[in-house]
LOMIDREN-311943 format. One record per residue (C-alpha): residue in three letters; z, y, x. Coordinates in steps of 0.02 Angstrom, whole numbers, plus 50000, padded with zeros to 5 digits. Layout:
<mardos>
ALAZYX
...
</mardos>
This chain:
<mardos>
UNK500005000050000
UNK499605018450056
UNK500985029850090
UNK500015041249969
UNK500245027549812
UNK502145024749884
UNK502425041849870
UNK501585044849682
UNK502685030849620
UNK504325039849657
UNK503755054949580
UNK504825057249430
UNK504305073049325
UNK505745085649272
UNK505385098549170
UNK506475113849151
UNK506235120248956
UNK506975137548942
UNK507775144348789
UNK506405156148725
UNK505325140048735
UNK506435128848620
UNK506595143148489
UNK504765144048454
UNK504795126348380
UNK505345120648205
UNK506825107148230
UNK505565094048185
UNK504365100248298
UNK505765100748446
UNK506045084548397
UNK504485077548434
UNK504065088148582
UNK505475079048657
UNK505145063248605
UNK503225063048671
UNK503725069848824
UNK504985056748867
UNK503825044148802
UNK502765051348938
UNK504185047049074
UNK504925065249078
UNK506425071749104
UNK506955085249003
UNK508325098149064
UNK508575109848898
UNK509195126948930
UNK509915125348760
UNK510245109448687
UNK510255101248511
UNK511265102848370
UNK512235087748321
UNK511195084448176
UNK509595085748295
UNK510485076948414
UNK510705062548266
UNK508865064148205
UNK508265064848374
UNK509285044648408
UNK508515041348236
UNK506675043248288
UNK506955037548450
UNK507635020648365
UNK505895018648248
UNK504845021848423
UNK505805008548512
UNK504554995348628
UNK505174983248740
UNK503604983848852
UNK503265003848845
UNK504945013148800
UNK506815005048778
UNK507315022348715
UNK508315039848782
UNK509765043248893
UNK510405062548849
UNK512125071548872
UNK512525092248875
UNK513885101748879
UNK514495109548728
UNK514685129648699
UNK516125137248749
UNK517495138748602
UNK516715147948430
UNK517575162848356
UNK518485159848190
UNK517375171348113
UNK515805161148172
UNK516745142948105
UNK516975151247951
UNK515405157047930
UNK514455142247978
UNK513785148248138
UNK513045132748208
UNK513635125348370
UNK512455121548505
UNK512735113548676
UNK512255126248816
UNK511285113948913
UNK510665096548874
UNK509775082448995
UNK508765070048898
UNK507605055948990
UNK506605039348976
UNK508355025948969
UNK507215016249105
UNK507485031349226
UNK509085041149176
UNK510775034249203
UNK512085046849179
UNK513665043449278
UNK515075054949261
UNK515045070649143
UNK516785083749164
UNK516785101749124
UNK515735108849266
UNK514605095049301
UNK513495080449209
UNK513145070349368
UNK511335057349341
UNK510505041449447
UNK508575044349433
UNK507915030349444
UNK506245028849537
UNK504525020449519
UNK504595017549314
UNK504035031049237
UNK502075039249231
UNK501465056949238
</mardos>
C-alpha cells in the first residue's frame, strides 16, 4: 500500500458548524443535516447543540436508519447551558447545550465528560469522505 492511500484512510472529517449555521435550519431540517452527514462518516462539533427533544428525535431517526454493514448508529454528548434565570424557566425559555459532539458510533468513543472538558477516542480508518 502507498503511503498516500495509508494516509487517506486515517483521514477522519470534522466539521466545525457554527451557531449562525444551525439557526438557519428548521429542527427537522437540523435533524437530517446531521444525520446525512454522519452517515457520511463526519464528525460534527455543534457550536450550539440540540434541545432535548431534538436530541430524542434525533436517537429516534438515527434508530429507523440503523445498518449493520453501513451505519451502527451515533455517539453525541454536550455540555449543557449554564444555569437559566427563573424568569426564563418560567417562561419556557428553552434550554440548549452550549456545545454538542455527535459522530459515526464506528469512529467516536467518548471517554470521560466533567464540567470543562468532553474528552473522545477517534477512531481511524472507518469512516469515508
Amino acid at each position: 500500500m502507498s503511503q498516500k492511500m495509508a494516509k487517506k484512510s486515517l483521514e477522519i472529517p470534522f466539521h466545525l458548524i457554527s451557531r449562525s449555521r444551525l439557526e438557519t435550519f428548521s429542527s427537522q431540517e437540523k435533524l437530517s443535516f446531521i444525520l446525512n452527514e454522519v452517515k457520511k462518516g463526519r464528525i460534527l462539533v455543534l457550536e450550539q447543540g440540540l434541545t432535548a427533544s431534538e436530541q430524542a428525535s434525533l436517537i429516534k431517526n438515527t434508530m429507523s436508519a440503523i445498518d449493520q454493514d453501513t451505519f451502527i448508529g451515533i455517539e453525541m454528548e454536550g455540555y449543557r447551558d449554564e444555569k437559566q434565570s427563573l424568569l426564563k424557566r418560567m417562561f419556557g425559555g428553552m434550554k440548549r447545550p452550549r456545545m454538542t459532539v455527535i459522530g459515526p458510533a464506528n469512529l467516536l468513543r467518548m471517554v470521560h465528560k466533567d464540567h470543562d472538558i468532553i474528552e473522545t477516542m477517534i477512531i481511524p480508518g472507518k469512516g469515508e469522505s
